[in-house]
C-alpha positions as CSV (number, residue, x, y, z in Angstrom):
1,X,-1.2,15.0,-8.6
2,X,1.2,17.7,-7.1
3,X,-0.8,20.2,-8.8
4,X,-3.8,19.9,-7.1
5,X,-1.6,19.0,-3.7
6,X,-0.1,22.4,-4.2
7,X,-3.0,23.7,-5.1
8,X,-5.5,22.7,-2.2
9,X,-2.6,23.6,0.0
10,X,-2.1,27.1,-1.3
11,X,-5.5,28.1,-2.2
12,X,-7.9,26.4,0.9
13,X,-10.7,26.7,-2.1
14,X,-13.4,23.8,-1.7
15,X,-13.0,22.7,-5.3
16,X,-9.1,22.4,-4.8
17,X,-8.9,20.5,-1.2
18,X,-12.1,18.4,-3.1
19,X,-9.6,17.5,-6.1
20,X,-6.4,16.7,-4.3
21,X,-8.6,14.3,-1.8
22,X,-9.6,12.4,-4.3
23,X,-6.3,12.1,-6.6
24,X,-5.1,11.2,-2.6
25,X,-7.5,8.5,-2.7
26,X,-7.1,7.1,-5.7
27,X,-3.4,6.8,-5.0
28,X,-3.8,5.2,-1.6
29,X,-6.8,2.7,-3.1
30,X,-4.1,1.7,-5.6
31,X,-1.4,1.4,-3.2
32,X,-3.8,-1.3,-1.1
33,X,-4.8,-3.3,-4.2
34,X,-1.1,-3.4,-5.2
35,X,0.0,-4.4,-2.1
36,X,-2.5,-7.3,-1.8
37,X,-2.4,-8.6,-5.0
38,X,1.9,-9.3,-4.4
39,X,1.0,-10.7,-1.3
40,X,-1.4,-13.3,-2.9
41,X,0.7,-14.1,-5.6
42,X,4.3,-14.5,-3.1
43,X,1.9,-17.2,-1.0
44,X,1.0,-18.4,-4.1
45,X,3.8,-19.0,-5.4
46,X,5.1,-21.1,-2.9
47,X,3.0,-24.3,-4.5
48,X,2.2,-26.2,-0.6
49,X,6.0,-26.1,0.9
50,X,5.3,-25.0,4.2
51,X,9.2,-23.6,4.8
52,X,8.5,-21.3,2.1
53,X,5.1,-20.7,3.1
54,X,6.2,-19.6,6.6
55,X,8.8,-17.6,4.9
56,X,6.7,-15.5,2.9
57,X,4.1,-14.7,5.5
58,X,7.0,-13.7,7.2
59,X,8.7,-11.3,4.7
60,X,4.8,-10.0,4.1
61,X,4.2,-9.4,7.7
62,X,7.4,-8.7,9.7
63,X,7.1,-9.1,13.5
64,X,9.4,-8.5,16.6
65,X,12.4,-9.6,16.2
66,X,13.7,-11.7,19.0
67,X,17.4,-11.1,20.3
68,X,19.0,-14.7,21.3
């Protein structure tokens, strides 16, 4: 992978930038599918208890937080 980054970079041939795209890609495609597949298994795990349920989505999808 950081040969072909280096590569496209340095070189601005079409067959370079064309390689390093897709190894890009294919990282970023497998970072998504990672990503999902914890998040389905923390709300999974948490077997109908709603505090824990509330809990995850919360650790999964951080919001504002609110000063008191």
């Amino acid at each position: 992978m950081q040969l072909s980054v280096a590569k496209g970079k340095q070189s601005h041939a079409t067959e370079d930038w064309f390689a390093y795209k897709s190894h890009r890609n294919r990282v970023t495609k497998s970072i998504k599918i990672a990503k999902s597949k914890y998040n389905i298994k923390v709300i999974e795990d948490c077997g109908g208890n709603p505090k824990a349920f509330w809990q995850a989505i919360k650790k999964i999808m951080p919001g504002e937080t609110k000063d008191v």
